[in-house]
Kinemage of the C-alpha trace (Angstrom):
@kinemage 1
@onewidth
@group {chain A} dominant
@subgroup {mainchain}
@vectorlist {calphas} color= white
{ca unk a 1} P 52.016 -45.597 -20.537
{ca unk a 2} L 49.952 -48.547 -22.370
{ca unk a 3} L 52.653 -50.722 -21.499
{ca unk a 4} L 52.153 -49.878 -17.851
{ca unk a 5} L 48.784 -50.291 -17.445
{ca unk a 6} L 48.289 -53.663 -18.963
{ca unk a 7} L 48.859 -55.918 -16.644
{ca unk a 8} L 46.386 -54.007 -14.505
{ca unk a 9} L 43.962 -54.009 -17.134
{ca unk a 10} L 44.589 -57.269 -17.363
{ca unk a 11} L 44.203 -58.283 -13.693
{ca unk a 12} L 40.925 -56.939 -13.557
{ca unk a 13} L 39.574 -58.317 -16.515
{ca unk a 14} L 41.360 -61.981 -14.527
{ca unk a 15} L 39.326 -61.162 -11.136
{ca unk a 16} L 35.762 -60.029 -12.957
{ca unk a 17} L 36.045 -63.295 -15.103
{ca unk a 18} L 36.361 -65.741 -12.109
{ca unk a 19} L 33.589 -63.631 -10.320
{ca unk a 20} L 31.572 -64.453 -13.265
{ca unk a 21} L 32.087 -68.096 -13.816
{ca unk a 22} L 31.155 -68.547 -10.212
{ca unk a 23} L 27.721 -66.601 -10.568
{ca unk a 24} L 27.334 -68.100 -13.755
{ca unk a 25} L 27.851 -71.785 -12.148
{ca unk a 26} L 25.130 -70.591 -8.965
{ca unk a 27} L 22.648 -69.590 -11.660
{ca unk a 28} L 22.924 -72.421 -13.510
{ca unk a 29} L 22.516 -75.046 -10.472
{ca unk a 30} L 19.417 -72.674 -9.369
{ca unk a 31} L 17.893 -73.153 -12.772
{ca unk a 32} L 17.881 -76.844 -12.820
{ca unk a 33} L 16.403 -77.393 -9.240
{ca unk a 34} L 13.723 -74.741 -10.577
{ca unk a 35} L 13.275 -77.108 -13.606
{ca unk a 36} L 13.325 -79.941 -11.701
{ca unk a 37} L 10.355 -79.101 -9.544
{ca unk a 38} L 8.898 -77.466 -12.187
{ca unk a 39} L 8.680 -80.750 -14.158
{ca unk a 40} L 7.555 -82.511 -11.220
{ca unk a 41} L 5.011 -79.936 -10.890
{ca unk a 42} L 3.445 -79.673 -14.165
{ca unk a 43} L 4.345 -82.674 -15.804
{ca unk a 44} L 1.699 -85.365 -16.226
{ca unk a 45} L 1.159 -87.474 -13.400
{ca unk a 46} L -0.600 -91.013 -13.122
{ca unk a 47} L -3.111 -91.344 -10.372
{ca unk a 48} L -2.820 -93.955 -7.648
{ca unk a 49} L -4.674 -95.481 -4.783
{ca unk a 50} L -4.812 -93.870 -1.490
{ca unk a 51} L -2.410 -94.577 1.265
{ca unk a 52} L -4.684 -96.316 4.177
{ca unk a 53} L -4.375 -99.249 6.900
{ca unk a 54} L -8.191 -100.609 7.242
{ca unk a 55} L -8.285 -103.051 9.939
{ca unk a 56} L -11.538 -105.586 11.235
{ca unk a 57} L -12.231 -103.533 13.811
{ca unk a 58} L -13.038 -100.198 11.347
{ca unk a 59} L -14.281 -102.366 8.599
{ca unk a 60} L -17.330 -103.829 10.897
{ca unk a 61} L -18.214 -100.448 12.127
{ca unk a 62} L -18.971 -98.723 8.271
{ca unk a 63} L -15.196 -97.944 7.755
{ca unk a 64} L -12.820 -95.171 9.265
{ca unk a 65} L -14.454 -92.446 11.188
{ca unk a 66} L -12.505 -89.260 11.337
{ca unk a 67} L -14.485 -88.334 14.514
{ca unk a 68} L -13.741 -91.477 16.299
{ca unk a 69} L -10.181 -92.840 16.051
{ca unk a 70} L -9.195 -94.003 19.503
{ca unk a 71} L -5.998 -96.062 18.155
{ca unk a 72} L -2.795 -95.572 16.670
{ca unk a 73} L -4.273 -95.352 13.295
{ca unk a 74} L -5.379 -91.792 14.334
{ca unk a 75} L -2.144 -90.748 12.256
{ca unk a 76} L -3.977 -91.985 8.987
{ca unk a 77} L -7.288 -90.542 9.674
{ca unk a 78} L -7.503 -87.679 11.702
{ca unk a 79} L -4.167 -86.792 13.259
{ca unk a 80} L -6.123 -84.272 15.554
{ca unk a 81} L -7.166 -87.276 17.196
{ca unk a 82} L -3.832 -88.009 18.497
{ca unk a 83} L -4.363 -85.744 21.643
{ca unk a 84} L -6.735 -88.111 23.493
{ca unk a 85} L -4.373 -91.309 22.157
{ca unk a 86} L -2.085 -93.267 24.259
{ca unk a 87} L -1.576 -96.682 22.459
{ca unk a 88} L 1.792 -98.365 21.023
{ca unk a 89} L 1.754 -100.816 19.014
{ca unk a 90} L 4.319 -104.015 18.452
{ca unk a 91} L 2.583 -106.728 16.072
{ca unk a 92} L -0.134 -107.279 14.199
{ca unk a 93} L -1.691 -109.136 11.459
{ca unk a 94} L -4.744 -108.177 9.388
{ca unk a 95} L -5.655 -110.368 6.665
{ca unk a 96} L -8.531 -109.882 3.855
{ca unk a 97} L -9.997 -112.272 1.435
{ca unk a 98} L -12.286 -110.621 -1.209
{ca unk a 99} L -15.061 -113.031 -2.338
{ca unk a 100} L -13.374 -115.835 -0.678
{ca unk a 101} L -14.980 -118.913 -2.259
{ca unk a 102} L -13.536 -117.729 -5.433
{ca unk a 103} L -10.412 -116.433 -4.701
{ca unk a 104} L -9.580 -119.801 -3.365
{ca unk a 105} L -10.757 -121.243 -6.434
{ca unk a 106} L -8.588 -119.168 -7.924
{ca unk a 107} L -5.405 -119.949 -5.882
{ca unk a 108} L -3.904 -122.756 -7.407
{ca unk a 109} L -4.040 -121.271 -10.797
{ca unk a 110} L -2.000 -118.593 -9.379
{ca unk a 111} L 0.234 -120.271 -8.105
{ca unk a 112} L 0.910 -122.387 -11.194
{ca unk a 113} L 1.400 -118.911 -13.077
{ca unk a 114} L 3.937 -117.598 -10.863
{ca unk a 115} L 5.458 -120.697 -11.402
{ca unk a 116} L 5.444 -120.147 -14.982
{ca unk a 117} L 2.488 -121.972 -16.182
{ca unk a 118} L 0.825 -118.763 -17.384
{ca unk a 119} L -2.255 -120.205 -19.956
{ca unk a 120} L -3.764 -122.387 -17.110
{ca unk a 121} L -4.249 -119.036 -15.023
{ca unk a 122} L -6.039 -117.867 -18.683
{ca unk a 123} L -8.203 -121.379 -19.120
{ca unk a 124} L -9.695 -120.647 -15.304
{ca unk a 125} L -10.148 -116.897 -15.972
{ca unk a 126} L -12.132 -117.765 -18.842
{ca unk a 127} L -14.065 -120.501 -17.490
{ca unk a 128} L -15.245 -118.028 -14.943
{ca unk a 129} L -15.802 -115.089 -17.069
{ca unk a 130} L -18.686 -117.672 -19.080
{ca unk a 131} L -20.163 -118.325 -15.793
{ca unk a 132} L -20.143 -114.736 -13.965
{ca unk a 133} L -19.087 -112.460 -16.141
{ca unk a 134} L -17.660 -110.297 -13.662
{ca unk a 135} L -16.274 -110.837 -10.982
{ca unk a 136} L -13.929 -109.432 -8.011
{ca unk a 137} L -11.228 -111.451 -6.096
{ca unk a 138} L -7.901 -110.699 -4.058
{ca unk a 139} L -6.385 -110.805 -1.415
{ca unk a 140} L -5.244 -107.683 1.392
{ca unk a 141} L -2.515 -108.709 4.170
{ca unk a 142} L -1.668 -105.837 6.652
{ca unk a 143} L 0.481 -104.505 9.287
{ca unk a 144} L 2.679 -107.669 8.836
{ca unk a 145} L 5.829 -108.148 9.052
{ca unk a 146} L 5.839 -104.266 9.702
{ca unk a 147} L 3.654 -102.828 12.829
{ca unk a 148} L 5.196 -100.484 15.226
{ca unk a 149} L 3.411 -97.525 16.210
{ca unk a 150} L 3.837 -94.670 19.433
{ca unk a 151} L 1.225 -91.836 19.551
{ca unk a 152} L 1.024 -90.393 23.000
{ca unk a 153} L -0.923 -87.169 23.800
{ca unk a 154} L -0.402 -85.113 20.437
{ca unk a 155} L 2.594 -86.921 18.820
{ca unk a 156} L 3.287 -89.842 17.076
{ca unk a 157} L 5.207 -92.238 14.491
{ca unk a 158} L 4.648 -95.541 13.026
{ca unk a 159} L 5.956 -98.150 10.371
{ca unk a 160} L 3.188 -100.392 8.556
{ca unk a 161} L 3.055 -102.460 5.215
{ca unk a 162} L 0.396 -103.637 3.225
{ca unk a 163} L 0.158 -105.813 0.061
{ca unk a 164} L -3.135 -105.763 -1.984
{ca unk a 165} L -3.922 -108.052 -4.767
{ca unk a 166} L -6.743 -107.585 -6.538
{ca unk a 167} L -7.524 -109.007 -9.853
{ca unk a 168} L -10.706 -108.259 -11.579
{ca unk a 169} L -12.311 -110.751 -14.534
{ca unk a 170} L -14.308 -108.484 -16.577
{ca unk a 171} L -15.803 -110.541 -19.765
{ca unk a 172} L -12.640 -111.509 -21.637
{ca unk a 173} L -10.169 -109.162 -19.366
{ca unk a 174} L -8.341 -109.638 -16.112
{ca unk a 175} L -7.634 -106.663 -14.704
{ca unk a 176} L -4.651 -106.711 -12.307
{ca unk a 177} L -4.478 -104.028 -9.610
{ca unk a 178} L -1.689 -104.702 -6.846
{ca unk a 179} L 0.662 -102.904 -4.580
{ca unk a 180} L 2.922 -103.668 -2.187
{ca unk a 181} L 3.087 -100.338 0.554
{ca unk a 182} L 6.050 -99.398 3.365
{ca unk a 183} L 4.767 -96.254 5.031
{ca unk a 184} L 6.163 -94.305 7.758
{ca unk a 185} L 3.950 -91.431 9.024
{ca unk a 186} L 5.183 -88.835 11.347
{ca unk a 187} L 2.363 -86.417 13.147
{ca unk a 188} L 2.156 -84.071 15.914
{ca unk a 189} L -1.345 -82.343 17.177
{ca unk a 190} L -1.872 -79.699 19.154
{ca unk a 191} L -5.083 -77.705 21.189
{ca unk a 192} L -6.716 -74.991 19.358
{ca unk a 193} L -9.474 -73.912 22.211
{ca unk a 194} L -9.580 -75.532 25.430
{ca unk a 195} L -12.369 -74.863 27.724
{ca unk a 196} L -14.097 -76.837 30.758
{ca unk a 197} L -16.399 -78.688 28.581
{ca unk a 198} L -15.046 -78.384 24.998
{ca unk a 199} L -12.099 -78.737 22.765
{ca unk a 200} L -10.841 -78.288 19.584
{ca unk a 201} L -8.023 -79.660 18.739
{ca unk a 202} L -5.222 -79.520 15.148
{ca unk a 203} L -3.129 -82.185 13.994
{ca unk a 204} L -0.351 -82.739 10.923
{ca unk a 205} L 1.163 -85.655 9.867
{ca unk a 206} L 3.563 -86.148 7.086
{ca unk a 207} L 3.691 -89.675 5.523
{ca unk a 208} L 7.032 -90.812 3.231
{ca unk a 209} L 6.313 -94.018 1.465
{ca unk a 210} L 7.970 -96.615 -0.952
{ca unk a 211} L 5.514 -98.517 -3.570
{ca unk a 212} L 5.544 -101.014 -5.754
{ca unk a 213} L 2.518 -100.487 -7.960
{ca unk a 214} L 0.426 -102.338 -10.772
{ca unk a 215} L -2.633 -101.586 -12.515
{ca unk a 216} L -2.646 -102.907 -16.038
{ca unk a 217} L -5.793 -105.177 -18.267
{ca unk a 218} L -5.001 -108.389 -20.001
{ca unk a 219} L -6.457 -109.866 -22.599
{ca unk a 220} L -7.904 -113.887 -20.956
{ca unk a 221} L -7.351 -114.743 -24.971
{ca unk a 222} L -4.147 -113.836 -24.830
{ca unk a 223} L -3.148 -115.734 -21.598
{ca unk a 224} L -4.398 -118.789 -22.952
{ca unk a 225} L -1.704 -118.452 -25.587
{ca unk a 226} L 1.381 -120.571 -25.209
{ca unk a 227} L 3.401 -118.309 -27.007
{ca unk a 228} L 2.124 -115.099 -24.942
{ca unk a 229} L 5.069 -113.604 -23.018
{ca unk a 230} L 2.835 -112.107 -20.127
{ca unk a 231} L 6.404 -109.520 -19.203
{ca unk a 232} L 5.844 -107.718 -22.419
{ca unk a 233} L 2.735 -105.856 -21.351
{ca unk a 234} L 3.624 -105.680 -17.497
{ca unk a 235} L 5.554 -102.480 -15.682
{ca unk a 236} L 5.819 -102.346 -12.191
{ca unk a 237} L 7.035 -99.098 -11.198
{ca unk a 238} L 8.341 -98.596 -7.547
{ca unk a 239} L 8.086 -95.273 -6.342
{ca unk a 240} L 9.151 -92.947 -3.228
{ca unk a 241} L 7.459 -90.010 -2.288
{ca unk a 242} L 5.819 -88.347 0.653
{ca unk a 243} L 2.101 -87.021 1.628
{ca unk a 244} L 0.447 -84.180 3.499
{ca unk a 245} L -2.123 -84.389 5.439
{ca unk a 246} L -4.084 -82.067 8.078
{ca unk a 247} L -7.023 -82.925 10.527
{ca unk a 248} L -9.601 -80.886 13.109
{ca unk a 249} L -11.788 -82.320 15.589
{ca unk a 250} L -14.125 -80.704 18.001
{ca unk a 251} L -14.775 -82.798 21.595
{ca unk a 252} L -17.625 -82.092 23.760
{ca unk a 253} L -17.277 -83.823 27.403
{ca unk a 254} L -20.452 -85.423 26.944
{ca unk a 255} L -19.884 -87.604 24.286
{ca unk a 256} L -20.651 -85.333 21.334
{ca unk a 257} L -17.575 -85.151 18.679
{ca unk a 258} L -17.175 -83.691 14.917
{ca unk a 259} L -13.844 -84.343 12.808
{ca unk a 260} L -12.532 -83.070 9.616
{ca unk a 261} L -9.635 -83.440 7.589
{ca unk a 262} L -8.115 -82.716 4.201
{ca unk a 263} L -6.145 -85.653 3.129
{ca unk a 264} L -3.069 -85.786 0.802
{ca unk a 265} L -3.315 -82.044 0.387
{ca unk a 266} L -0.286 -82.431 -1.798
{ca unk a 267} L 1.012 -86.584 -2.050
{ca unk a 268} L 3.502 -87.087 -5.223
{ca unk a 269} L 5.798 -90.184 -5.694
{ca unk a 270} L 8.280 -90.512 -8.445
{ca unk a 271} L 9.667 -93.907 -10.217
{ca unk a 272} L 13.133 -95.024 -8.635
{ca unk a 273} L 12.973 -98.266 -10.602
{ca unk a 274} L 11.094 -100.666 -12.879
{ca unk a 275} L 11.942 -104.537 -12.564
{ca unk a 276} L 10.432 -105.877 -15.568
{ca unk a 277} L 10.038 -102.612 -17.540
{ca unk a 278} L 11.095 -99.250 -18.400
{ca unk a 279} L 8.165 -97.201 -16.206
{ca unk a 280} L 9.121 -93.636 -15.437
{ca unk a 281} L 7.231 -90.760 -14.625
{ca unk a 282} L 5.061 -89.328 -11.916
{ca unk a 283} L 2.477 -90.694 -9.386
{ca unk a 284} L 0.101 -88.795 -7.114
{ca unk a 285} L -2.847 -89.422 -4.540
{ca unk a 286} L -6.051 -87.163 -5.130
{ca unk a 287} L -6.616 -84.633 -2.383
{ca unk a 288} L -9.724 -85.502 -0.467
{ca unk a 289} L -12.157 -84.162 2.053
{ca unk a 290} L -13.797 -85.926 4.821
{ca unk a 291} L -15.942 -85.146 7.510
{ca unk a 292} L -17.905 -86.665 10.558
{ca unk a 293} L -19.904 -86.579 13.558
{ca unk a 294} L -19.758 -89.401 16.283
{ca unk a 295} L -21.226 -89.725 19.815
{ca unk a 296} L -20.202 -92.043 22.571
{ca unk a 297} L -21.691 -92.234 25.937
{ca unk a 298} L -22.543 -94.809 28.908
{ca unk a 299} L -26.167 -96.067 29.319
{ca unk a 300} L -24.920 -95.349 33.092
{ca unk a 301} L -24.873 -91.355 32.265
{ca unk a 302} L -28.537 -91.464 31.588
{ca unk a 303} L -30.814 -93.758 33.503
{ca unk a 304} L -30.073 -96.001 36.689
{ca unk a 305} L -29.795 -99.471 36.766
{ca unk a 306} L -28.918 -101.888 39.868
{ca unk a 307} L -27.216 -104.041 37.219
{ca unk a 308} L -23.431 -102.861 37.042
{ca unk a 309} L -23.721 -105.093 33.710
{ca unk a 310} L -26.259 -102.121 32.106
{ca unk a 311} L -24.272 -99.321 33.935
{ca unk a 312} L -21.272 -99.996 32.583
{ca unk a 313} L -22.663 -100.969 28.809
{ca unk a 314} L -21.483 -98.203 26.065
{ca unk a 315} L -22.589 -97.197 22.669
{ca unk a 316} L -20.681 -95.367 20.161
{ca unk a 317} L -22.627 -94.084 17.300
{ca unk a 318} L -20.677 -92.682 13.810
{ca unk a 319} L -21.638 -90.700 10.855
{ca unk a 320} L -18.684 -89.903 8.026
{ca unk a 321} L -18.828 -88.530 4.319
{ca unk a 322} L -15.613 -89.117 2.769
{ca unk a 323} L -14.138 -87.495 -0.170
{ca unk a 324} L -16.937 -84.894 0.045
{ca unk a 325} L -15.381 -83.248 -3.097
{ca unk a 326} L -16.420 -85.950 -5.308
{ca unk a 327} L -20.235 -84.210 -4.777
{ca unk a 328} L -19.370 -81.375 -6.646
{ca unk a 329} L -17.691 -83.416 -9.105
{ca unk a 330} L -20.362 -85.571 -10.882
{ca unk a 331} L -20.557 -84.766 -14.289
{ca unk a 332} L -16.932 -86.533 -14.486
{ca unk a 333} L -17.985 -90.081 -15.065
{ca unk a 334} L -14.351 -91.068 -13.986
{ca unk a 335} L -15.141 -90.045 -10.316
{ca unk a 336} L -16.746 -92.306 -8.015
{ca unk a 337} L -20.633 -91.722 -6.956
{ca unk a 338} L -20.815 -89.216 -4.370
{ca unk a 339} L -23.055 -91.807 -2.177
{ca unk a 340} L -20.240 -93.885 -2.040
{ca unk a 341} L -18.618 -92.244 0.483
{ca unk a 342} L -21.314 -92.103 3.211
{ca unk a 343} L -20.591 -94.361 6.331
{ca unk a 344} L -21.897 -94.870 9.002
{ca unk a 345} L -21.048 -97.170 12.173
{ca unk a 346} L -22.729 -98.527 15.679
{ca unk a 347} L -20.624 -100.257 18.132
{ca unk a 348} L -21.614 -101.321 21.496
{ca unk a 349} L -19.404 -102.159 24.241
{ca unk a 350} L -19.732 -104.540 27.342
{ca unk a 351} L -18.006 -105.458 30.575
{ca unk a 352} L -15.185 -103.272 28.626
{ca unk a 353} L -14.279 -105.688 26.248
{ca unk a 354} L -16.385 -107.619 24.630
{ca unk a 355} L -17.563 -104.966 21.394
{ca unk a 356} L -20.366 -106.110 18.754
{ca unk a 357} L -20.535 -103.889 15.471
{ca unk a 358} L -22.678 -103.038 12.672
{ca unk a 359} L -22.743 -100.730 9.647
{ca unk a 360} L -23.061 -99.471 6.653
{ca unk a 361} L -20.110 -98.494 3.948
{ca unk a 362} L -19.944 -97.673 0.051
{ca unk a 363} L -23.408 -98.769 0.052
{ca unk a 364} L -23.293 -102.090 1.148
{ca unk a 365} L -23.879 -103.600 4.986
{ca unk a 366} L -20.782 -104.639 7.561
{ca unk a 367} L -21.100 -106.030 10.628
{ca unk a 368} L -18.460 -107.700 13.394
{ca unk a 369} L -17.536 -108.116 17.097
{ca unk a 370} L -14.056 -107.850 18.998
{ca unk a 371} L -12.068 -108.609 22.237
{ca unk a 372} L -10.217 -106.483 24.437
{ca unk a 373} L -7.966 -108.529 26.081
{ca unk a 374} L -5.546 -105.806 27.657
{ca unk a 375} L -2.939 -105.260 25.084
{ca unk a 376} L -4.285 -108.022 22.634
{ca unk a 377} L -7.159 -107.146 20.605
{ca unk a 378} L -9.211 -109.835 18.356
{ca unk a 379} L -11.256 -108.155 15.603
{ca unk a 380} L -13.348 -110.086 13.185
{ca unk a 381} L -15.620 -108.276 9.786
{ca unk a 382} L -17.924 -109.510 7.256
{ca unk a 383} L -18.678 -106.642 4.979
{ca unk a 384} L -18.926 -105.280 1.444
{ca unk a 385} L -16.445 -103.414 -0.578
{ca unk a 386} L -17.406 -101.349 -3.707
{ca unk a 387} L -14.419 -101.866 -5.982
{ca unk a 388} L -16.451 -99.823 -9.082
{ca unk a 389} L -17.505 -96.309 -9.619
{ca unk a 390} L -20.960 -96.829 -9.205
{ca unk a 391} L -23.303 -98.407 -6.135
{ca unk a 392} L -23.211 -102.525 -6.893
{ca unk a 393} L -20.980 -101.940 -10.763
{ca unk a 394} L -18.286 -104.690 -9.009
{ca unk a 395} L -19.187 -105.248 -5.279
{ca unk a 396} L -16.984 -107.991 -3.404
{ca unk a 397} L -17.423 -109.505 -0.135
{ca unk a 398} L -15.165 -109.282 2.233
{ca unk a 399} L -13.762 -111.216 5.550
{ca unk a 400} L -11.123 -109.934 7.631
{ca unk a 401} L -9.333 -110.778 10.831
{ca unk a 402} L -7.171 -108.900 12.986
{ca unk a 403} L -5.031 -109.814 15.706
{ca unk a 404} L -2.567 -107.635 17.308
{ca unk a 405} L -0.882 -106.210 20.447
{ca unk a 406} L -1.464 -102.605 21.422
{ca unk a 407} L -0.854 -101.426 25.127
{ca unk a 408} L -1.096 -98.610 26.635
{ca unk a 409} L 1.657 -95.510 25.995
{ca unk a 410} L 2.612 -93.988 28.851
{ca unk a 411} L 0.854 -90.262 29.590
{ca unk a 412} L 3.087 -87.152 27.811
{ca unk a 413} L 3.497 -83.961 28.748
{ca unk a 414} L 4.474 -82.070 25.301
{ca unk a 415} L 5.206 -78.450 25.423
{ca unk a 416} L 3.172 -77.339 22.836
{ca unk a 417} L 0.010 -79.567 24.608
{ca unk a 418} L -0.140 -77.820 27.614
{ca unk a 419} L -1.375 -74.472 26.041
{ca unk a 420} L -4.029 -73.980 23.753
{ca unk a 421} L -3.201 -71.939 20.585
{ca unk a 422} L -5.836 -69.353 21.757
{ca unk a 423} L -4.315 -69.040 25.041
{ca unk a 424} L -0.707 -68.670 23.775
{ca unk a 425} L -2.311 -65.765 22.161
{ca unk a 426} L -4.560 -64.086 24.388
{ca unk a 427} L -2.031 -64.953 27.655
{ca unk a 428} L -5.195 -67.195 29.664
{ca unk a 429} L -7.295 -69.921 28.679
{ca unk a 430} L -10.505 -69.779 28.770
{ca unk a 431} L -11.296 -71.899 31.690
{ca unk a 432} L -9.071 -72.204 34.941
{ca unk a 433} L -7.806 -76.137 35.603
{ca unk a 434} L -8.606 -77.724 38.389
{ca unk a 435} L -5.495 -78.876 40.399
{ca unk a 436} L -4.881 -82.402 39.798
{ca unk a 437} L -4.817 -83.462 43.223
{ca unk a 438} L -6.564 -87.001 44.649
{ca unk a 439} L -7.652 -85.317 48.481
{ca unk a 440} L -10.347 -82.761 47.463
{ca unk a 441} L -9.240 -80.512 50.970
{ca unk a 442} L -5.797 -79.848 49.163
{ca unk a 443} L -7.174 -79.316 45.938
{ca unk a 444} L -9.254 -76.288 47.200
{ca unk a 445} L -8.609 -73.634 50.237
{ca unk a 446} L -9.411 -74.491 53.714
{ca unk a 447} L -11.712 -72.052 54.213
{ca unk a 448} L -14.130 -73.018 51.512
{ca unk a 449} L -14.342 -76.135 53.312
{ca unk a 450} L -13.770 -74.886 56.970
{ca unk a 451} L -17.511 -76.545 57.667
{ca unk a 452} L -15.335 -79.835 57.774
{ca unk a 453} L -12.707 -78.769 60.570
{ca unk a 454} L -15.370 -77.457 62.730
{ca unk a 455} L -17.893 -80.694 62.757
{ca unk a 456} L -17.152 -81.970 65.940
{ca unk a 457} L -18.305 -77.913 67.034
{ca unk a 458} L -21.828 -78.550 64.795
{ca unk a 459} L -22.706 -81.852 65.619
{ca unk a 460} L -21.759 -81.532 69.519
{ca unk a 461} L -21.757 -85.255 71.442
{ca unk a 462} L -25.178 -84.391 73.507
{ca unk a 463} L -28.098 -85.447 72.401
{ca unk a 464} L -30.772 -82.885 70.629
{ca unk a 465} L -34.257 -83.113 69.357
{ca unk a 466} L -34.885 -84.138 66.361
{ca unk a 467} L -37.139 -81.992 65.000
{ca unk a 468} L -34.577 -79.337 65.472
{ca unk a 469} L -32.116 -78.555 62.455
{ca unk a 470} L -28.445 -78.178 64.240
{ca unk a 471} L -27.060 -76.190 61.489
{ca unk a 472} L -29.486 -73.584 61.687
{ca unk a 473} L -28.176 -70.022 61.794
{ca unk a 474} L -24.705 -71.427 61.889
{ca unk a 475} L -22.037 -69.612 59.395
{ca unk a 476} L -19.203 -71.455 57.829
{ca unk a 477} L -16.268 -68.536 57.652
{ca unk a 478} L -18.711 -65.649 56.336
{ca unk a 479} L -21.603 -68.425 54.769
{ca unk a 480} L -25.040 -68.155 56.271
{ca unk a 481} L -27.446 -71.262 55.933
{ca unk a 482} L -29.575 -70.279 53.673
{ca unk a 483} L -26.672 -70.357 51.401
């Protein structure tokens, strides 16, 4: 009887043993993705500068306004504003030069220590750090060689780059803080509540990136040194990763607009490589919260001019408080003064392309002008940039150009734009359309406008007094006069 039943004693003990190994193997692969993200989750990250393309024609006006982004960059700064966008771009160039006369001065010196003459980059440093003591320079290029961008009526993409160089002499430090960005933003928006007069609109984008990051202090002393190997104390981590972020603005038709949005709700990179070092680890973006107000209108909406010149002349006023967070944050001295993230922006328009700017940004005043030249667009800035934690700790001046080529996109229909959210739900909008026809007869019935096919029967060819009213106690199809 035993000698029976073994082998199918056996078999089943064969069958429940490969059943096992194969949960066993699932369970294991399933715990090391948990501890993967777990790690990447809790483990100690390194904090890194946000992800943003400022170009001459925001930097004269106070900075970014989330409630006024009429360009392509509406993906960076409110992607809710990518419902009233239609812009592409194909090339641009945007270079900045912090404190200029001294990054200059500065120039050759770097050069020579990329060259490998590293203590004559330490002998200027320290000649400057007797004479100023502190002291910001650098150097931001953007949107070149990389600058294509689509965002048509509640969706768009783009590719940009930017490389910032920024060192800092501080006393008997230099303070190196450079990165070289690829980012590649993806967004779609979409209507919330759609009436006759106001809006509010949603937008998402999603932003994958590639960096190449340093932030490290040297010792001046120790560049000065012959002997110094400058690699020893360097890492430059590059990192991949992706952000989140999400963006609501409110339109009123007559010029009235309020934005906010929650940036890098959740923006974590980690090291793929190290060139001169062996950096590893995790990077991340703070979340932050921004909000604004901003109101355009026509000088032409509110008085009457016989000059077509005043008519036609616009003004576009801006109020933002960026990374509003930071206000409830104050007793950490490692997080910027809340008043540095107030700007505000005027712009004024004429003829439709010439624009003059002025403003006001981390504390410190901005002004430019720009041309509109159909696609092209010319943008110059002179402003100041706060690079410390506190109002005038390390301010910089600034000078930026832009030049770059950015047509019109051609008009989208999306399916999820031609519905508001609130009318998917409750099955009408809230206001009826008007048909978008040019002849105003076909837009509306005939009889609402049945006065016009029976004219020639009012005003008949004879002659009448005129003292006496030919329309009176005439009906048009059911109207009396008095109405």
């Amino acid at each position: 009887m035993t000698v029976i039943l073994l082998p199918a004693v056996l078999k089943t003990f064969s069958v429940f043993d490969k059943a096992t190994i194969k949960e066993y193997n699932m369970k294991r692969f399933l715990t090391i993705i948990l501890l993967f993200c777990a790690a990447m989750a809790f483990a100690e990250s390194m904090m890194m500068p946000r992800f943003t393309i400022p170009t001459a024609r925001s930097s004269g006006m106070g900075g970014h306004h989330v409630a006024y982004t009429d360009n392509v960059f509406s993906l960076l700064v409110n992607p809710a504003a990518m419902m009233q966008v239609k812009q592409k771009s194909f090339f641009a160039l945007s270079p900045t030069l912090l404190n200029p006369q001294d990054t200059f001065g500065l120039a050759g010196a770097f050069i020579d220590a990329a060259r490998g003459d590293i203590p004559s980059l330490g002998k200027e440093a320290d000649i400057i750090s007797k004479q100023k003591g502190k002291i910001a320079l650098g150097l931001d290029i953007r949107e070149f060689p990389f600058s294509i961008a689509w965002v048509a009526d509640g969706f768009g993409l783009g590719l940009w780059d930017r490389i910032f160089v920024n060192p800092n002499i501080d006393n008997s430090e230099i303070v190196l803080d450079i990165y070289g960005d690829v980012i590649l933003p993806v967004g779609f928006a979409f209507k919330i509540l759609h009436t006759g007069t106001h809006d509010v609109d949603a937008g998402i984008t999603v932003k994958p990136f590639v960096r190449a990051f340093l932030n490290q202090g040297i010792d001046i002393f120790n560049l000065i040194d012959e002997d110094y190997d400058i690699k020893d104390d360097l890492s430059v981590p590059i990192i991949m990763g992706a952000g989140f972020d999400l963006g609501f603005l409110y339109r009123w038709d007559q010029g009235f607009s309020a934005g906010l949005t929650f940036n890098d709700i959740v923006t974590r990179g980690g090291v793929v490589g190290d060139p001169l070092g062996n950096a590893s680890g995790t990077y991340y973006v703070p979340f932050s919260l921004n909000w604004g107000v901003a109101y355009n209108f026509k000088l032409g909406q509110f008085w009457q001019f016989d000059s077509d010149f005043l008519s036609n002349m616009g003004i576009t006023a801006a109020f933002d408080w960026r990374d509003f967070t930071n206000v409830f944050q104050q007793k950490n001295y490692r997080k910027r003064n809340a008043t540095l993230g107030i700007g505000a922006g005027l712009q004024m328009t004429m003829l439709d392309m010439i624009k003059l700017r002025v403003g006001v940004n981390e504390c410190l005043p901005a002004f430019g002008f720009g041309f509109d030249l159909g696609p092209m667009e010319l943008d110059f800035a002179y402003y100041g940039k706060e690079l410390g934690l506190e109002p005038g700790q390390l301010p910089a001046a600034a000078v930026e150009l832009t030049f770059a080529i950015r047509p019109k996109a051609k008009e989208r229909k999306w399916p999820w734009t031609k519905r508001s959210l609130v009318g998917l739900i409750t099955g009408v909008e809230m206001v009826e359309e008007i048909p978008e026809k040019e002849d105003t007869a076909e837009a509306y019935p005939e009889e609402v406008y049945s006065y016009e096919v029976k004219a020639d029967e009012v005003y008949a060819d004879e002659a009448y007094d005129d003292e006496e009213d030919p329309l009176e106690n005439y009906s048009f199809e059911g109207w009396s006069y008095d109405e």
